[in-house]
N, C-alpha and C positions, 0 to 999 in steps of 0.2 A: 504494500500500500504506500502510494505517496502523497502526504499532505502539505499543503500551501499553506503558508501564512496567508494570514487577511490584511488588508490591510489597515484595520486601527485593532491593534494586537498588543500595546504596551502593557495593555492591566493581565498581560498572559505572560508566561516566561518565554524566551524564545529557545533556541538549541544551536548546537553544534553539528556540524556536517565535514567528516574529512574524504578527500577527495585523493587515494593513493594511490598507487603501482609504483612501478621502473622505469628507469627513464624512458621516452619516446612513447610512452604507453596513452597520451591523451588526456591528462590531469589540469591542465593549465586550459587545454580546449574543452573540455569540460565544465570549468570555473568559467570560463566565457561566458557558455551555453547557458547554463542556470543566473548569470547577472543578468544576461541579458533577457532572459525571459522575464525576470521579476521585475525592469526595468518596461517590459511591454505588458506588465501588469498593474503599469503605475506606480511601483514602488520604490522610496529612496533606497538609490543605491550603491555603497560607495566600496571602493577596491582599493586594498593598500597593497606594497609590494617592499621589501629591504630597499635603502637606497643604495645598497651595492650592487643591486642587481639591475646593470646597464647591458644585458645581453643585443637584444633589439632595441629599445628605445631605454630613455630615463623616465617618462611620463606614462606610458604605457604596461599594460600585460599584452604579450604576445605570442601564441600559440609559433607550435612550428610550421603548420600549416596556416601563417599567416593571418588570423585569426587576431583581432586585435581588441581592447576596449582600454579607455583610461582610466590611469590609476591616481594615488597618489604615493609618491615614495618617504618613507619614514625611516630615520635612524635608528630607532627602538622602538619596542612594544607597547609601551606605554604611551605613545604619541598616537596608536589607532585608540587607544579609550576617550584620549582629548577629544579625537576627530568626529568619533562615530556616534556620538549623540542624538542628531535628530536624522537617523537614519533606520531603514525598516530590514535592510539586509544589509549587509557587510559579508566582505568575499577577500582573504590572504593568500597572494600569491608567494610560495619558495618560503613559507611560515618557519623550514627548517632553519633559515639565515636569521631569523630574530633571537632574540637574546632569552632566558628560561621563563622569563617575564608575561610571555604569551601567552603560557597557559591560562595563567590568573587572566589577563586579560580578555582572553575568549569566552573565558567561566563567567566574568562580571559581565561582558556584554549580554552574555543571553540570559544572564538574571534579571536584566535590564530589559527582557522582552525583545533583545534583537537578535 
């Protein structure tokens, strides 16, 4: 079964979604797929990424199959709980590059309903 957020969902908790494999396996074109659906759903949606991670773009997630949406790049984990506030989904590209901080921070966002 897969269920959607609504979109005025804050008095609910929200959750966590990891998205794994190997490399080349479609994880980052997958995090595309699902922002942008929520995005043709109307909902805010914002994508952070390490700011080390300059592979294709600094501003961007980019699929290997070219596949693109914009992000925002951050130097620590702590600067997506700043950001993500009035936002309805949040999507972490390369999550493994942030600092052990993450975790609490994923946890506080979806306790936050997002």
């Amino acid at each position: 079964m897969f269920l959607e957020n609504t979109v005025n969902h804050k008095e609910q908790f929200g959750w966590i979604e990891v998205i794994c494999g190997s490399m080349f396996s479609g994880k980052t074109e997958e995090l595309i797929r699902r922002l942008k659906r929520a995005q043709f759903a109307r909902q805010k949606v914002e994508i952070f990424k390490p700011i080390v991670d300059t592979r294709y773009h600094e501003e961007k997630v980019v699929s290997h199959d070219e596949n693109e949406i914009r992000s925002t790049p951050v130097p620590a984990a702590a600067n997506i709980r700043l950001l993500a506030d009035d936002c309805d989904v949040v999507g972490i590209d390369e999550a493994q590059f942030f600092d052990d901080e993450i975790v609490t921070v994923c946890n506080d966002l979806a306790n936050m309903g997002i």
